[in-house]
Every structure is written in structure tokens, then in C-alpha cells.
Steps between C-alpha positions, in 0.01 A plus 500: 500500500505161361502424160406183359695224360557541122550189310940465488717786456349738243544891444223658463446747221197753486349249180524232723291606803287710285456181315401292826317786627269461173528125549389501840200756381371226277487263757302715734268533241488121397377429909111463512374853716845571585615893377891599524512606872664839454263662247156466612373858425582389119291510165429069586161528346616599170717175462346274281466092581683286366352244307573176316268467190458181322209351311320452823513790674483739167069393563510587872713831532390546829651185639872573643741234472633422886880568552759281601615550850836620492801300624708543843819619223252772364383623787886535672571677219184760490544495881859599503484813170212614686671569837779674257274745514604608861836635352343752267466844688147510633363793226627287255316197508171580355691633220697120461182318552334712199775474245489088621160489453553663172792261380288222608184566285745480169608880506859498373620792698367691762256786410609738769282780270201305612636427857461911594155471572512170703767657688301776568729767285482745175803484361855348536485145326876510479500580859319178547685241290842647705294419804409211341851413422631606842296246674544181327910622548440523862312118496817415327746648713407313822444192324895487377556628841357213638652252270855648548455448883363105426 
């Protein structure tokens, strides 16, 4: 499988693609009708809009400020974290997308208490952060393994 090209030679650490995993989150979300391609049974309708207030709009709170288009560097990068995804084993990646999601709307760590349900379980929320854990190492491994064969 290929991997993409990462910008020089970098090592990457678990807060580094988690971090561009909740970079390239935000991203998806800034893209007019676009929705983060691998979670599309998520909670989307609970995510609020984001809005710019100023004197103008604070009349008209129904108008929504239009967003920026984003440029061909962001979209490499969203592109590329995204397909990261790939390396995560395949039971895992609803959990990664969830505690992204979570990061991304200003959580500081992951709630894996309030994953269970999403993930369809009871119990075991330190069971899921080890999952958790275990596949943002994987996304790391074959990214050094990549840049150690470059």
C-alpha cells in the first residue's frame, strides 16, 4: 500500500498524527456540504454552525457567513491524514474518527466513557482508549516505515 508523501523527513509520534488527524477533521468540516468520508453514520446533526458575529449579522442571526474555499496545501493535507486512516485495523476506525471528532469540537481528551454507546458497547472505556491508542500506533508505525524506506 502506498503511503503518501509527508512533508521532509519527520517521525511521527502518536500527538502528531492524532494532531493532523484532528486537523484534517476541521477541515472536513470547514468544506461547504462536505462530511468526513469515513464517519457518515455519525451524530452530524448535533454539530452546531459556525458563525462569525459582528454588528451586522448580531440583527440577522439567520444569515450564515459563506466560507472561504480552502487552499490546494489544505486540502493535501486533509487528503493525505484522512487516507491514514487505512492503517488503523478496520474495527478500529469508528472508534479514531469519534475520539477525532471529539478532539476537534474543543474536548481536551477523549471521552471514551461516552464513546461505549456510539460504539455500540456497555462497559470497557479503558478497553477503548487502548484501542484507541493501538490504532493511532499502528498509523504511526507504517508511516516511519515508510519514511525509513524514502
Amino acid at each position: 500500500m502506498m503511503v503518501p508523501a509527508m512533508e521532509g523527513s519527520q517521525f511521527w509520534a502518536f500527538a502528531d498524527v492524532e494532531e493532523r488527524l484532528v486537523e484534517a477533521m476541521r477541515l472536513w468540516w470547514h468544506v461547504e456540504g462536505a462530511g468526513w468520508p469515513f464517519a457518515s453514520d455519525g451524530p452530524w446533526h448535533l454539530i452546531g454552525e459556525d458563525r462569525t458575529w459582528d454588528w451586522d449579522l448580531d440583527r440577522r442571526p439567520d444569515v450564515r457567513v459563506p466560507k472561504l474555499p480552502l487552499s490546494r496545501e489544505q486540502m493535501r493535507r486533509r487528503d493525505e491524514a484522512t487516507a491514514w486512516l487505512r492503517h488503523a485495523p478496520d474495527r478500529d476506525r469508528r472508534l479514531v474518527v469519534l475520539g477525532v471528532t471529539a478532539l476537534a469540537a474543543g474536548r481536551k481528551r477523549v471521552p471514551f466513557r461516552a464513546l461505549l454507546r456510539p460504539m455500540g458497547l456497555r462497559t470497557g472505556a479503558d478497553g477503548l482508549r487502548k484501542r484507541y491508542s493501538r490504532a493511532i500506533n499502528a498509523i504511526c508505525q507504517v508511516l516511519n516505515a515508510a519514511e525509513m524506506r524514502a
